[in-house]
Structures are given as C-alpha cells and as structure tokens.
C-alpha positions in Angstrom: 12.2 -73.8 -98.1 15.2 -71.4 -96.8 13.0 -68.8 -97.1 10.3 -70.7 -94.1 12.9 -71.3 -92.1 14.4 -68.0 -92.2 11.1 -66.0 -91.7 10.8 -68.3 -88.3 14.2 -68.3 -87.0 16.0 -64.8 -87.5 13.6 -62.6 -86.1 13.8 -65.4 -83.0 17.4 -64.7 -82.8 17.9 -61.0 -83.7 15.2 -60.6 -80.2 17.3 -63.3 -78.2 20.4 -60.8 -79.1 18.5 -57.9 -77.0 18.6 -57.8 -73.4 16.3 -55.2 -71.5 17.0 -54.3 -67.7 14.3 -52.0 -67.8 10.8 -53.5 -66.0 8.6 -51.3 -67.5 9.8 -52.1 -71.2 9.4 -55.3 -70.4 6.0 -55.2 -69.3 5.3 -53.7 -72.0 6.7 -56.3 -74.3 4.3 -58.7 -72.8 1.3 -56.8 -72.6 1.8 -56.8 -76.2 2.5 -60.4 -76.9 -0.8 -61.2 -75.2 -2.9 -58.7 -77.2 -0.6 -60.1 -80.3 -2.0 -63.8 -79.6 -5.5 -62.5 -79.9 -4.6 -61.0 -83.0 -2.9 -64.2 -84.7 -6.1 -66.3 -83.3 -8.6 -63.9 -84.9 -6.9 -64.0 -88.3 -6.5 -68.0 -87.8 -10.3 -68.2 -87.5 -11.1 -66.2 -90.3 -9.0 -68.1 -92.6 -11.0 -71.1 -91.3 -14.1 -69.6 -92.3 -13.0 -69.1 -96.4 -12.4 -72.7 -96.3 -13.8 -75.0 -99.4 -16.9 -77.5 -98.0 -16.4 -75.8 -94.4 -18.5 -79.1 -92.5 -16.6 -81.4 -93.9 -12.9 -79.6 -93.4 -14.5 -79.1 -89.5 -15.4 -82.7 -89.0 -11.6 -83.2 -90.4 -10.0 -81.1 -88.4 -11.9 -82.5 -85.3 -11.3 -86.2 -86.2 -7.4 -85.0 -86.7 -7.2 -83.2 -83.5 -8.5 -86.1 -81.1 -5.8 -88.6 -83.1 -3.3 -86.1 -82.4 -3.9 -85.5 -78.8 -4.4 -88.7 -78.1 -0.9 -89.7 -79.5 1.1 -87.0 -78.3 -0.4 -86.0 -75.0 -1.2 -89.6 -74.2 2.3 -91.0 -75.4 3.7 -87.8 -73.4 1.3 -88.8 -70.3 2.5 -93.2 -70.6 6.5 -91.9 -70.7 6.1 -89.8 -67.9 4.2 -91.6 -65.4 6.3 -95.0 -66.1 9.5 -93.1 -65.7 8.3 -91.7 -62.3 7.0 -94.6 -61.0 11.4 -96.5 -62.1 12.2 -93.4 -59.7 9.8 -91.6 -57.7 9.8 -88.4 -56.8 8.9 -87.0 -53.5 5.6 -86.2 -52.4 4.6 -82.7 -51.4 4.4 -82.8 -47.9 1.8 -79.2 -48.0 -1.7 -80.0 -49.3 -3.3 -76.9 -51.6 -6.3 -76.3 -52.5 -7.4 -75.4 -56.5 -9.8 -72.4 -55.9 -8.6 -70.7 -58.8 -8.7 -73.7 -61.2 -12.3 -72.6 -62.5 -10.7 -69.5 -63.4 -7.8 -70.7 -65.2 -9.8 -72.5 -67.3 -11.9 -69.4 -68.5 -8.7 -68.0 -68.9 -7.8 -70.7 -71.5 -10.9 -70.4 -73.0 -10.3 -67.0 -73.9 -8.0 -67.7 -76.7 -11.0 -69.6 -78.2 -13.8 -67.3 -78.2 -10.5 -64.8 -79.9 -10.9 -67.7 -82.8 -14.4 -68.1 -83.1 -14.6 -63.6 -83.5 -12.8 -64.4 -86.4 -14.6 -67.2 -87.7 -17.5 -64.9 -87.7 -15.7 -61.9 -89.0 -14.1 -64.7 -91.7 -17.5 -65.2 -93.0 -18.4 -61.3 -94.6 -17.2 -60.5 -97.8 -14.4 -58.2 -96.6 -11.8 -56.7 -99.2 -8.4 -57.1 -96.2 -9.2 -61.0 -96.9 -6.9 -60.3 -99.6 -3.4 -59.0 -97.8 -4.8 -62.1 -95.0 -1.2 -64.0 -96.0 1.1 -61.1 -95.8 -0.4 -59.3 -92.7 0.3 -63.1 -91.4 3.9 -63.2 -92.1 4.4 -59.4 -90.8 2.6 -60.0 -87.7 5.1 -63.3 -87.6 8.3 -62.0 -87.7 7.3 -59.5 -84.9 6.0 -62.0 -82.8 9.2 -64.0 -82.3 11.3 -60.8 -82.6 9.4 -60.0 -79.3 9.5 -63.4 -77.5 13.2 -63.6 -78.7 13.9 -60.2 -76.5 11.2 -61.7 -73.4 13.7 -65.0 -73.5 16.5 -63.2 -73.2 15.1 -61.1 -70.6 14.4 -63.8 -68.4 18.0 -63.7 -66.7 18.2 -67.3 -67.1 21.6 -68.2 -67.4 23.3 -71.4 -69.6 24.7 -72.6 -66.4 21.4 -72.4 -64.5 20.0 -74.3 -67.3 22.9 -77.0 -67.3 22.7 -77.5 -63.6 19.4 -78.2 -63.3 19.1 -81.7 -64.5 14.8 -82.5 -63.3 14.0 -79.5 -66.1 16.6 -81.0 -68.5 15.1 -84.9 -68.2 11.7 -83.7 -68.4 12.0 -81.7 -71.6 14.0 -84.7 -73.2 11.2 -87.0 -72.2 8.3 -84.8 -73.4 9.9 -84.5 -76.7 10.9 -87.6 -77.2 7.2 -89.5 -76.3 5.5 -85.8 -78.2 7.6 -86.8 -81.6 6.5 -91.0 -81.2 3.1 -89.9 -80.9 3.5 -87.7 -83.9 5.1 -90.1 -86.0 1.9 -92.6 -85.2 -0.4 -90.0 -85.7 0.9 -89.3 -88.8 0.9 -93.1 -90.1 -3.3 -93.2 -88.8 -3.6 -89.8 -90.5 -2.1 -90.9 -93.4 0.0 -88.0 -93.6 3.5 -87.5 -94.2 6.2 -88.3 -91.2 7.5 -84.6 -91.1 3.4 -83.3 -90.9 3.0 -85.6 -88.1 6.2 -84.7 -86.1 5.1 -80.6 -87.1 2.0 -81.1 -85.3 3.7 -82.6 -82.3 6.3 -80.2 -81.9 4.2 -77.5 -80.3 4.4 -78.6 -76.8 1.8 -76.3 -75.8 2.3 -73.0 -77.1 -0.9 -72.8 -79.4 -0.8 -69.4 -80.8 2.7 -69.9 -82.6 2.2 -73.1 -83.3 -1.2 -72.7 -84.9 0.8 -69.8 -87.2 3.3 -72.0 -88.1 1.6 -74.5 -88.7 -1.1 -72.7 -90.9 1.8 -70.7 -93.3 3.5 -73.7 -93.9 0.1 -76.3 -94.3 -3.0 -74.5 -94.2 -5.7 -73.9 -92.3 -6.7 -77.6 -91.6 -3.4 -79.0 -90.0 -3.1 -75.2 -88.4 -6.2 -75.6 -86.4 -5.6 -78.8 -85.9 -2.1 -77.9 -83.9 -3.6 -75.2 -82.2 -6.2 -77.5 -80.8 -4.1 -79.6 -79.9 -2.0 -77.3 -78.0 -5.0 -75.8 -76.5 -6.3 -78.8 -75.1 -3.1 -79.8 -73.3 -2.9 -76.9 -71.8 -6.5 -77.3 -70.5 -5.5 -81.1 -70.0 -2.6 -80.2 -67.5 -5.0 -77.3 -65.5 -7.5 -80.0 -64.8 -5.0 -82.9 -64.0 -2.4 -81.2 -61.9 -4.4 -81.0 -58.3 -5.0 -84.8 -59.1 -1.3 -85.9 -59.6 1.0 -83.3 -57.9 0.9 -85.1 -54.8 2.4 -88.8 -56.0 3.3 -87.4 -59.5 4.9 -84.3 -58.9 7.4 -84.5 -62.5 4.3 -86.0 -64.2 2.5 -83.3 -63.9 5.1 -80.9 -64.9 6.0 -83.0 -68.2 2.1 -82.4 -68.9 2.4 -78.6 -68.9 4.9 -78.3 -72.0 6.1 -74.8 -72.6 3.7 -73.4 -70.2 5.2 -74.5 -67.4 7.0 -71.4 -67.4 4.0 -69.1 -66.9 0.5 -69.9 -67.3 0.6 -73.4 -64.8 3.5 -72.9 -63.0 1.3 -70.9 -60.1 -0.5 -74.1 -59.8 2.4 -76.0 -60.3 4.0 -74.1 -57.1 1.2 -74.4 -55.3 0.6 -78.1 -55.4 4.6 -79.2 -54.8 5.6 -76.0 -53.2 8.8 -73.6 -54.2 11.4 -76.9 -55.3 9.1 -78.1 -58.8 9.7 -73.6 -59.5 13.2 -74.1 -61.0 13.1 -77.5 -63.2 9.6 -75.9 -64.8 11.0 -72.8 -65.6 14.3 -74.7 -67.3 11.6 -76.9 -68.7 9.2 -74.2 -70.4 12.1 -71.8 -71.5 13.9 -75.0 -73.1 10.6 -75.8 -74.9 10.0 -72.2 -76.1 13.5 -72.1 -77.3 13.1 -75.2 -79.5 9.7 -75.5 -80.1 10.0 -72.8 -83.3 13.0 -74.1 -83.7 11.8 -78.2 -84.6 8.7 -76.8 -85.8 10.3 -75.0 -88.6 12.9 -77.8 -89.8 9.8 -80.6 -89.8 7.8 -77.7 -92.0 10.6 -76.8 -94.4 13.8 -78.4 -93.6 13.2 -81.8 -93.8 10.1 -81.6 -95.9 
C-alpha cells in the first residue's frame, strides 16, 4: 500500500521542488511529456491485448466506460449547469467562431490510434512483454517527476490561486458531482466504493489516469478510466461553442484538468480573456490533486 502511494506521490513532489527559468528547458520538458503519453498509451494497449477472453473483457470495459461517463460527466454536467443558472454568469458579449474544432478533435483522437498501435503490437509473441510491469513503473515515476517540475514552472503563485475564487468554486464543484457519480457508478458496477471514486478522480487527464489506474487494477478498470477521460475531453471540445455564450462556468467545469491547456484556446475564444484565469487555477488545481486522490482511493483507503 505505502509503497503505491509513494511511487505516485514523491516523484510529483521531488519535480514540484524544481523551478526552471530557462524557456528552452522547459520546452523541452513538454516536448517530452507529450512523446511520453504516447508511450504510456502504447504500453496500455498492448497490455489490453494479453488479456484472458479479450471479447468479453472489451464488451466489459465498454459497458463500464458508458456507466462511468455517464455518472461522472453527467453528474459533473447536472451540478454545474444548476449552480449557474442559482447565479448566472455573464454572457460573452464577442461571438467566435469554432473553425478549428474539427481539428481539435483529430487532435484528441491521436492519443487513440497511440492505443490501438499497441493493441496490435500487444498481439505478437514478443519477449519485452515480460519487463511490461517494470518499464511501467520506470516510465511512471519520470512522468510525474517531469509534470512535477512543468507545475512548478508555471509561475503560478498560492496567492494567485487563493484570489481567484470562479477557479476555486469550479474545481470544488467538479469534484464533488465527479466523486457522487463515482460512488453510483460503483454501486451499478458492483464494484467497491474506492474503485468507483478511482475511476472518477481523473478529471480528464487520461494518460495518467489510465497508468494509475491500470498498476493499481489492471487493464480493465485502466482502460476503462482512460476512456472515460478521453471522452470528456472530446465531450467539452464538442459542447463548448454550444454553451460558452449563456454557460460560460459550465463549460469550463466540463473541461477538468484540461482547462489549462488543451481547451482553454477555445475556452478564450468563446468568453474572451476574463474565463483565462479561473481555467488556469481550475486545471492546475485539478493536476495537482488528481494524482494525488487517485492514489489514496487506489491504496490508501483500499
């Protein structure tokens, strides 16, 4: 148990510790996080493919997937919009167009075809099968030893956090309606409470979560969290132009921990520069904890 939580948590903090000035090093550090994500995805996919009775576990992990979503996204979704509509926000007063919405959702779709090479790949009779588990945990701890050092690097202060309460409210209410929808996922799954509350703590960031959630459950409830996670990020790309006019918070709650990066262009461009600071509070907040609950409901709690 220590030993989960540990692997997860240390390298998070040793990187959160290190603070780079220099641009180039930090480009770096991203270039290689992205390239890392295709890596983790690939070996994700070709741990799927040495599953026992393959159809079955894939109609499972399908039939798990739409519960979950549907719970956490949806109870996520009901909070939000309900909250919004006590106390409105202000509408946009630009209208912007979604050109590049197409785009974005290739984008997402990368990250699957990066699973399905290694479903393929998963399927030959290769000897590095073996060392599958510890090139995992390796490629782990450098993961969030590198996201530790690109949080840090950020510049974002405690007191800019503090001060800005939208980012603070919508983190607290995406977690909050994420966990509820976990917790009845779980009881439809029949699975245990922790499992369910796992699952929902990934707010959107698939490729850690689907790590996480794999070393500590398997490749079943893995997949099934990276789904998850990769449909709400493809959930808040397509409903974003539809509700950033009336719905401006709503929309931002949807995005998770990718409000940070990935949506926040489209984010900005639907509710102009004023949604910028709450969804950058909001996704760094996420990223912070999301490793953080994840690793507690896997092994802490467990």
């Amino acid at each position: 148990m220590y030993f989960g939580i540990l692997i997860a948590l240390v390298p998070l903090c040793i990187g959160y510790l290190i603070k780079l000035n220099e641009p180039n090093w930090i480009t770096k550090i991203n270039q290689t996080l992205s390239w890392m994500v295709y890596f983790i995805l690939f070996i994700m996919g070709s741990e799927l493919a040495r599953l026992d009775n393959l159809t079955a576990n894939l109609q499972i992990i399908l039939f798990y997937t739409g519960i979950i979503f549907l719970c956490t996204f949806g109870g996520n979704f009901i909070f939000l919009i309900l909250i919004e509509r006590c106390f409105p926000s202000q509408a946009s007063s630009t209208v912007q167009t979604y050109e590049s919405r197409f785009k974005m959702i290739l984008e997402s779709l990368r990250v699957c075809i990066a699973l399905a090479l290694g479903f393929v790949v998963g399927l030959l009779p290769l000897f590095i099968w073996q060392y599958s588990e510890d090139i995992t945990k390796v490629v782990l701890v450098f993961l969030l030893l590198l996201i530790g050092i690109q949080l840090r690097s950020n510049n974002i202060s405690l007191k800019q956090i503090l001060l800005n309460k939208v980012g603070i409210v919508t983190t607290i209410i995406v977690v909050i309606s994420a966990f509820l929808g976990g917790i009845i996922a779980a009881l439809i799954l029949d699975q245990p409470i922790h499992v369910g509350l796992a699952m929902s703590s990934g707010f959107g960031w698939y490729s850690l979560s689907g790590i996480l959630m794999t070393e500590a459950h398997g490749p079943i409830i893995g997949s099934t969290t990276f789904l998850n996670d990769i449909l709400r990020e493809l959930s808040a790309i397509i409903l974003i132009p539809t509700l950033i006019k009336r719905y401006k918070f709503t929309a931002l709650g949807l995005c998770g921990a990718t409000s940070m990066d990935f949506t926040l262009p489209m984010l900005q461009k639907g509710a102009g520069v004023t949604i910028v600071p709450p969804a950058i509070v909001q996704g760094f907040l996420l990223t912070l904890i999301m490793p953080i609950f994840m690793t507690l409901f896997n092994y802490g709690i467990a």
